[in-house]
FISE-538545 format. One line per field, with one value per residue (C-alpha): x, y, z. Coordinates in Angstrom, 2 decimals, padded with zeros to 5 digits, m for minus. Example, Ala and Ser with C-alpha at 12.3 -4.5 7.8 and 13.67 -1.06 7.14 Angstrom:
x	012.30, 013.67
y	m004.50, m001.06
z	007.80, 007.14
END
This chain:
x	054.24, 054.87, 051.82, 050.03, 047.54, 044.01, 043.35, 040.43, 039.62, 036.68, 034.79, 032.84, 030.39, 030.32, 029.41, 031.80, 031.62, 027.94, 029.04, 032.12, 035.57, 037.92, 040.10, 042.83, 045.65, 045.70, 047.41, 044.36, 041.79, 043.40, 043.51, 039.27, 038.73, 040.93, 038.60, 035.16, 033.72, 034.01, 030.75, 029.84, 032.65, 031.54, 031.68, 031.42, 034.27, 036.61, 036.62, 037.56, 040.00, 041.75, 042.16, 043.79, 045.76, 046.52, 047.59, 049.76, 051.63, 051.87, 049.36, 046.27, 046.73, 045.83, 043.15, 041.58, 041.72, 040.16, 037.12, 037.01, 036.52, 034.48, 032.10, 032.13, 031.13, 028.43, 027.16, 027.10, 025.61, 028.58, 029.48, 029.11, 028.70, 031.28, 030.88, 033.73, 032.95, 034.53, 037.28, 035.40, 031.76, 030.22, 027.94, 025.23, 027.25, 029.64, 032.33, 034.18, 035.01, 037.01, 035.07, 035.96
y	033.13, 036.59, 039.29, 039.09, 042.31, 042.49, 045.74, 046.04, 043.89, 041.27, 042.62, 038.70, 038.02, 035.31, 033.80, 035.34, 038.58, 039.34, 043.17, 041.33, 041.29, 042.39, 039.72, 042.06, 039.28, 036.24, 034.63, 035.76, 034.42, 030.87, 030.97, 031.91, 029.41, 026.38, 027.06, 026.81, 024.22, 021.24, 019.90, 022.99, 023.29, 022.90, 023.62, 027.04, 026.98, 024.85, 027.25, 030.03, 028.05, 026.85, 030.48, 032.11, 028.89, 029.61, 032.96, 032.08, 029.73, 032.40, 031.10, 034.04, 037.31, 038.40, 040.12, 037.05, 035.37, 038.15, 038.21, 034.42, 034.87, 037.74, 036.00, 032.91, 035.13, 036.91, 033.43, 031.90, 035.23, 035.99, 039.69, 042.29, 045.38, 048.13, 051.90, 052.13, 053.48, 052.25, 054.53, 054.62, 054.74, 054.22, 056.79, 055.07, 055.48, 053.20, 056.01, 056.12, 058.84, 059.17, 059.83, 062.50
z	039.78, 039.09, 039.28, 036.07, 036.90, 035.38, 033.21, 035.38, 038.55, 038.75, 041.53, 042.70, 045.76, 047.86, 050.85, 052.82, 051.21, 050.04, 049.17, 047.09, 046.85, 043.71, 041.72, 040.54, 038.95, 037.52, 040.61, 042.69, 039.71, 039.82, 043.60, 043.26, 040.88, 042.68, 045.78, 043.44, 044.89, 043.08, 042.32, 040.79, 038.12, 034.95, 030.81, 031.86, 034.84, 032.99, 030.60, 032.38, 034.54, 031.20, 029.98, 033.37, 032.93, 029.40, 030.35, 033.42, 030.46, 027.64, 025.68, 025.79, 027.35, 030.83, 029.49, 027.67, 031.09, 032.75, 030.33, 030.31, 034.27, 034.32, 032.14, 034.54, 037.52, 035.09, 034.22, 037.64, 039.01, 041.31, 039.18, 040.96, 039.14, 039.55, 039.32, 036.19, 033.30, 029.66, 028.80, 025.10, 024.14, 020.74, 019.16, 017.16, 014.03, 014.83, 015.47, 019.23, 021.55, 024.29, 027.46, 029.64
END
């Protein structure tokens, strides 16, 4: 498979890694998710499995995938929060500015 790269990585915890690891492609998100263990997999892991999937066969973008996943770790309470901030905020008028 050829490296798919996240806009943004998925930073995830686990056992191995309490302070949490980044998830920078889709290669590396389908290798994560392969290793979930299995009797934990469910609605909410098939669904982000069958995006990065979806991606990896043209059908979503990388990004799709990558939200699909990051939601799965934010749902199974694996996200770890990073120190990046959104490239554009929203003023309470519904207008955007670039941050600087």
């Amino acid at each position: 498979m050829r490296k798919m790269p996240f806009f943004s990585p998925v930073c995830v915890s686990s056992a191995d890694e309490p302070s949490g690891h980044d998830i920078e492609d889709l290669e590396q998100a389908l290798l994560f998710l392969r290793h979930w263990p299995a009797d934990r997999r469910g609605p909410v892991y098939q669904a982000a499995y069958n995006a990065c999937t979806a991606a990896r066969d043209g059908y979503l973008t990388v990004e799709e995938a990558r939200k699909s996943l990051s939601g799965f770790a934010r749902i199974t309470g694996i996200l770890k929060k990073t120190d990046l901030k959104p490239a554009v905020a929203g003023d309470p008028d519904g207008r955007r500015h670039l941050q600087g």
